[in-house]
C-alpha positions in Angstrom: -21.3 -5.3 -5.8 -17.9 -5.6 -4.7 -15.5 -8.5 -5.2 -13.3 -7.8 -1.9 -15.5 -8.3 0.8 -14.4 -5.6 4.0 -15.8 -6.4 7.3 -15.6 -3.9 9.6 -12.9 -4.6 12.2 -14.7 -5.7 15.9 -15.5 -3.1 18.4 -14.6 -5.5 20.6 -11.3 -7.3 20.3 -7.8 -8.1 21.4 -5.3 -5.9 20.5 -3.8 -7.6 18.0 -7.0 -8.4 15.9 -8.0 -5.2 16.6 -4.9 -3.9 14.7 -4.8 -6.6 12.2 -8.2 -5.9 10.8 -8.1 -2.3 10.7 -5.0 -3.1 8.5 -7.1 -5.2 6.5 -10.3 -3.2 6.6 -7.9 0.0 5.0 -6.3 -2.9 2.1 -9.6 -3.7 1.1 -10.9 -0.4 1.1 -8.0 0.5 -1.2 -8.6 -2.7 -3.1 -12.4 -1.3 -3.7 -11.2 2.0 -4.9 -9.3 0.8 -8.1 -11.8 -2.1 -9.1 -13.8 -2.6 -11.9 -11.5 0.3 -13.6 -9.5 0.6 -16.8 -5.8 0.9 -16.8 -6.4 4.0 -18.1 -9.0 5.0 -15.8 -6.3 3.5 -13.0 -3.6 5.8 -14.6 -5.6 9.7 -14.1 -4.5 11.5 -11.9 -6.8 13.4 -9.6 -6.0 17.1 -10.4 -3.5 18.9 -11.5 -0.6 19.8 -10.1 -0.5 16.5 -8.3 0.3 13.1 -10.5 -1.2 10.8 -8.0 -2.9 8.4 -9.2 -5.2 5.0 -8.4 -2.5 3.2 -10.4 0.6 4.7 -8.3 -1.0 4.0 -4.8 -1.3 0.4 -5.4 2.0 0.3 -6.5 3.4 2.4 -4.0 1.6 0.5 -1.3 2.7 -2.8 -2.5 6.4 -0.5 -1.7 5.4 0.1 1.6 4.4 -3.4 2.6 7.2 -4.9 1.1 9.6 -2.4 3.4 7.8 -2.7 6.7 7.4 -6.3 6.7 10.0 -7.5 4.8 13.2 -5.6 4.7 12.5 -4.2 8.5 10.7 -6.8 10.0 11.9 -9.6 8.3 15.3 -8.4 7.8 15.3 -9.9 3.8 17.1 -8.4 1.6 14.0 -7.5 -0.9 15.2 -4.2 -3.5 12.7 -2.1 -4.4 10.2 -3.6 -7.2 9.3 -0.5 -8.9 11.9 2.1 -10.4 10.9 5.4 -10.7 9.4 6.2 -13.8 11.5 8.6 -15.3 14.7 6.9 -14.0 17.5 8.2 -11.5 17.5 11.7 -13.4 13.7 12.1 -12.3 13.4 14.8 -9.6 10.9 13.1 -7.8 13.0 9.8 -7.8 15.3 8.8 -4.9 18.5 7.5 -4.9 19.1 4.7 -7.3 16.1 5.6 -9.2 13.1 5.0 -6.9 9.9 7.1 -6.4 8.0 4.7 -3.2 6.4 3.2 -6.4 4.4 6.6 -7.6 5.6 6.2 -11.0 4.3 4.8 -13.8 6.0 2.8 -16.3 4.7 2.6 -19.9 3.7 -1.3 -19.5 2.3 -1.2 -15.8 -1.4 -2.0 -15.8 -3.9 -2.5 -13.2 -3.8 -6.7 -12.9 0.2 -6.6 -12.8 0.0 -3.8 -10.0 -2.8 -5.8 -8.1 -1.5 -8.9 -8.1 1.8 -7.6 -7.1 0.2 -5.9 -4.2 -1.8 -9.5 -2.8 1.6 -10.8 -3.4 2.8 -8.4 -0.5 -0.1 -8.4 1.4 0.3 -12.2 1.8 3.9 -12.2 2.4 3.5 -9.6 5.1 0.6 -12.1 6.9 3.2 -15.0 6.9 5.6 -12.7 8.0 3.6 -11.4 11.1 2.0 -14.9 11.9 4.4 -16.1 14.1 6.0 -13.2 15.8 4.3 -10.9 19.3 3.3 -7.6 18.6 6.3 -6.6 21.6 9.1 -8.4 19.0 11.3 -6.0 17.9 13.3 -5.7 14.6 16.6 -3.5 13.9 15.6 0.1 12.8 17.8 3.0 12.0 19.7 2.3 14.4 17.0 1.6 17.1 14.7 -1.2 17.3 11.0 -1.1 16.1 7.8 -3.6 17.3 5.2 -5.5 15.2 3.0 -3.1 17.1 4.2 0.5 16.1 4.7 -1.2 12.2 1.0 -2.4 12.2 0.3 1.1 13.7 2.4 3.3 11.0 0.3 1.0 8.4 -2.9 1.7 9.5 -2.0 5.1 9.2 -0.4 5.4 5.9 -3.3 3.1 4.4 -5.6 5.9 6.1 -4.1 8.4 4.3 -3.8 7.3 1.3 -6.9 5.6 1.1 -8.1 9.2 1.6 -6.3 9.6 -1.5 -7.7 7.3 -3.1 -11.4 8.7 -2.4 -10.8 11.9 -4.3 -9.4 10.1 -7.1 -11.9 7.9 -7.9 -14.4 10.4 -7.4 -12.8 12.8 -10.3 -12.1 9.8 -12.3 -15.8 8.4 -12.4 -17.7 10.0 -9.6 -18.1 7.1 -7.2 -17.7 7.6 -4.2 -18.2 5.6 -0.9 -17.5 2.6 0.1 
């Protein structure tokens, strides 16, 4: 029995809760994936050559939420909270040292990534509770809508959460859920 409860978003609904909780029905469904496991368990990497693992999407989606609803639709000035793991010199790191949170430093474990990750996740909600889905915010030289940035998350929790299925299936051969 799982600890995060993940209704299924309505079949019928407004668009906004429709978008909302299949943004919430993906977070939960990634929350499910790396419960009730190890740090090391959290830290294998589905199969090689990739080094993606249950460990690195949590962080790297607590990265994602913390760019989409804070830095570009909040407009706060919020750096990056994971460096890359192999520092600036790392080929899969980006300028100034950062991987989108992939990497794994020696001391991150599974209760520091999670709670991280809520941390986000809750910030986002208060960040989205008072604005329209047509509000814009300034993007690369554009503008962007609480709409397409709850759309691009549902996505890139889709994907990864697809991820996250085949990883948890090599590490311990659950699958579901």
């Amino acid at each position: 029995m799982s600890t995060f409860d993940r209704p299924m978003p309505p079949p019928v609904a407004d668009e906004r809760t429709s978008l909302e909780s299949w943004l919430d029905f993906y977070r939960t469904t990634l929350a499910q994936k790396c419960e009730g496991l190890s740090d090391r368990r959290l830290r294998e990497a589905s199969v090689a050559p990739s080094p993606i693992t249950l460990l690195g999407l949590l962080q790297h989606l607590a990265e994602v939420e913390r760019n989409w609803f804070r830095r570009v639709l909040a407009q706060e000035d919020a750096s990056p909270v994971y460096a890359a793991a192999g520092g600036a010199e790392s080929p899969e790191a980006g300028e100034g040292g950062h991987d989108g949170g992939f990497g794994l430093a020696e001391d991150s474990t599974g209760e520091t990534a999670m709670a991280r990750w809520q941390a986000e996740v809750d910030r986002a909600r208060q960040n989205c509770a008072t604005r329209a889905l047509d509000d814009t915010s300034p993007f690369m030289g554009g503008q962007v809508t609480l709409r397409w940035i709850y759309t691009h998350m549902i996505g890139e929790y889709a994907r990864h959460c697809g991820h996250a299925d085949l990883i948890r299936e090599r590490v311990d051969g659950r699958t579901g859920v």
